[in-house]
C-alpha positions, 0 to 999 in steps of 0.5 A: 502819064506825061506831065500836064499842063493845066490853065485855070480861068476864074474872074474873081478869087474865092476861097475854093477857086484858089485852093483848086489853083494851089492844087494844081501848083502844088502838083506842078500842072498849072501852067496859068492862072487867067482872072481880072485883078491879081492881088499879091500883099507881098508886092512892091504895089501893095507897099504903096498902098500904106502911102495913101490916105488912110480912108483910101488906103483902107478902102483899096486894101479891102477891095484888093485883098478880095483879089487875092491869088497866092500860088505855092509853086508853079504857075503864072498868074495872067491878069485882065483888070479893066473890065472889072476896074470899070464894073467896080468903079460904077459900083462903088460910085453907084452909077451901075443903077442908071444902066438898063443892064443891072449889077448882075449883067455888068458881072457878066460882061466881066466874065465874058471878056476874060472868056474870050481872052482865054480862048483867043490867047491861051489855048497853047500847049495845054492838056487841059483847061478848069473853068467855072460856071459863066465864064468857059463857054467861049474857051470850052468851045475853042479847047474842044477844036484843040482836043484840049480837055474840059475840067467845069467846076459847079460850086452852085446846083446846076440852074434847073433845079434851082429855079424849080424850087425857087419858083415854087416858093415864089408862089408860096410867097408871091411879096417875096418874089422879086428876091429871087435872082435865079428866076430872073436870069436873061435867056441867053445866060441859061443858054451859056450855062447849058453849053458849059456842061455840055461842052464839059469833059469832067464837072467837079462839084463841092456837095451830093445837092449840086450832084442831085442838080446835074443828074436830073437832067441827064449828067452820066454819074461817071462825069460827076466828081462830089468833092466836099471843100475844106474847113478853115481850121487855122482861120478859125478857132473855138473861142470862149463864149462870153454870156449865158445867153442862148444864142440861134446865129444865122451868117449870111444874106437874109433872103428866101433862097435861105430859108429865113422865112421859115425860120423867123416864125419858128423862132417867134412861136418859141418864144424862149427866155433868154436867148436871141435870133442874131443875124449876121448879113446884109439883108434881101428881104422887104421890110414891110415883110421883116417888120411883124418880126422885128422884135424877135431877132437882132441884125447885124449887118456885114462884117468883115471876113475877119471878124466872124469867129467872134460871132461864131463863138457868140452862138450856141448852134448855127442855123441855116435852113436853105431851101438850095445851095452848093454847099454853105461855107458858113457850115464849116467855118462854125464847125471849124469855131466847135459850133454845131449845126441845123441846116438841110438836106439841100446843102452840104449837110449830108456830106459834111455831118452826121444827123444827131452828131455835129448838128441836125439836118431838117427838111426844107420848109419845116418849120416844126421841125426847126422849132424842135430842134431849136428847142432841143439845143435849148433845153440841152446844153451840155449834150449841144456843146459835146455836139459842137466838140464833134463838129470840130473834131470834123471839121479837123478832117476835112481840111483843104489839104484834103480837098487838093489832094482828092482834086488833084487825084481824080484829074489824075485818074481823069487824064490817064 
């Protein structure tokens, strides 16, 4: 095989879309990396930024470093910043509430223009182009005319299924309907998405949940590659718990989609003596539903990034009890701190632990089941702590070096 030359389109940086990019580098296949803002820390503009007020200063640094694309040797990075310098300045200053479109649709128009630019302007010379959900539509259709192949990268299950399941709970809880997003979604973007992975040559997904979403509707198990990410193992770290206090920690937004509605009257009907429910996120929950539980659990809203291995270490055991997800990054990054788990079968549990080893998997909408196991973590804390040594041991194997090289192996074995 003759040395591929790949291009990546992503609007906006993530952990997983840039280490997929640094795989592609470290392999010398990239030949550009298109987003809207490119953020280098170690650029002539970033040393500006110390010469602004400090409020700015931090403000700008906050947002940018966000946007952070660090190659490790091959590649270009093409930026287009103004759509989305436009979308984050009506956020910031709130004016996005004034128009008919909403926040969400704003992202979109985001995407979509860096989707146009991609196929309008990069399509030369390319064997392949990677793009992610929402935004390679436009250029999948204009790669497929060049006989360029299609790499789609689903880090969330395919829509279908998700809205299935979040319709149903919709119903099981009509107060909290207008929570879930993904039932709300425009009909053309539904259309965009199918187009996506029809158009699709290879989809890479991170868990078997988003693999399950894909073959339901039809998906050859043969265009489906089960990539779990990596582990933040040098980012974090187990630390020195600082109480005694039993501790159930939940990280992320608290909105039905994640199961905290199931999980809320599970910890109430415990009742255990010294231990808590921490939240930490923003919340997406009514607070005329949240108030019969206030006292039953603690919120913290969202911290930076940074922050969150001194929560991780705070905790006993880390729940999450997700109704759907790609695949729940705050998996690994408690593991990564020695934490174990309770989470479900619909995320990347099954592909990241064994069941009784680093933590438990439950199913969905059991609140029993998670009354037991929360109650097993408390009244066994020597055997939860060799749990959280487990979980690791396991996280120290899966690594993001790992997931680069089996990305960069199946594309090899894609394109040959």
């Amino acid at each position: 095989m003759s040395q591929p030359s790949i291009s990546l389109i992503q609007a906006n940086a993530n952990s997983f879309s840039l280490q997929a990019a640094i795989a592609l580098s470290e392999a010398g296949w990239l030949n550009e990396l298109l987003t809207t803002l490119a953020y280098d820390p170690a650029s002539v503009q970033a040393s500006y930024l110390n010469k602004l007020p400090m409020p700015l200063s931090q403000m700008l640094s906050k947002e940018l470093g966000r946007r952070t694309w660090t190659l490790s040797t091959t590649g270009k990075v093409c930026s287009y910043p103004w759509a989305e310098l436009i979308r984050v300045g009506l956020v910031r200053s709130k004016l996005h509430r004034f128009l008919p479109t909403g926040l969400n649709q704003t992202l979109s128009w985001v995407q979509t223009s860096l989707d146009k630019r991609t196929a309008s302007r990069h399509l030369e010379r390319l064997s392949a182009v990677y793009g992610y959900e929402d935004g390679c539509a436009i250029t999948f259709r204009k790669a497929k005319q060049k006989d360029i192949h299609c790499f789609y990268d689903l880090p969330i299950p395919f829509y279908k299924l998700s809205r299935s399941i979040q319709i149903e709970e919709a119903e099981r809880f009509p107060e909290l309907a207008c929570s879930f997003q993904a039932i709300q979604e425009p009909n053309w973007k539904l259309v965009r998405k199918d187009q996506e992975v029809e158009l699709a040559d290879h989809i890479f997904v991170a868990s078997s949940m988003t693999q399950r979403s894909l073959l339901e509707i039809g998906v050859d198990a043969e265009k489906i590659s089960v990539i779990p990410y990596g582990s933040p193992i040098e980012y974090f770290q187990p630390q020195q718990k600082q109480d005694s206090k039993f501790r159930a920690l939940y990280v992320g937004r608290m909105s039905p989609r994640k199961g905290v509605q199931y999980l809320l009257p599970a910890w109430r009907s415990l009742n255990l003596p010294n231990a808590e429910l921490l939240f930490v996120g923003t919340k997406m929950l009514p607070e005329s539903w949240l108030k019969p539980y206030q006292s039953f659990y603690r919120h913290v809203a969202s911290v930076p990034h940074a922050s969150l291995n001194q929560y991780y270490s705070s905790a006993n055991v880390l729940i999450f009890p997700s109704l759907v997800e790609g695949f729940g990054l705050v998996l690994t990054e408690a593991m990564a701190c020695g934490i174990p788990i309770i989470t479900t079968p619909n995320t990347a549990g099954p592909d990241i632990i064994t069941d009784g080893v680093e933590g438990f998997i439950v199913p969905i909408r059991d609140e029993l089941a998670l009354q037991e196991k929360l109650e097993w973590c408390y009244q066994n804390p020597e055997a939860l702590a060799e749990m959280g040594r487990a979980a690791r041991r396991k996280a120290e194997q899966l690594t993001w070096q790992k997931y680069r090289c089996k990305l960069t192996q199946e594309i090899r074995r894609i394109l040959e």
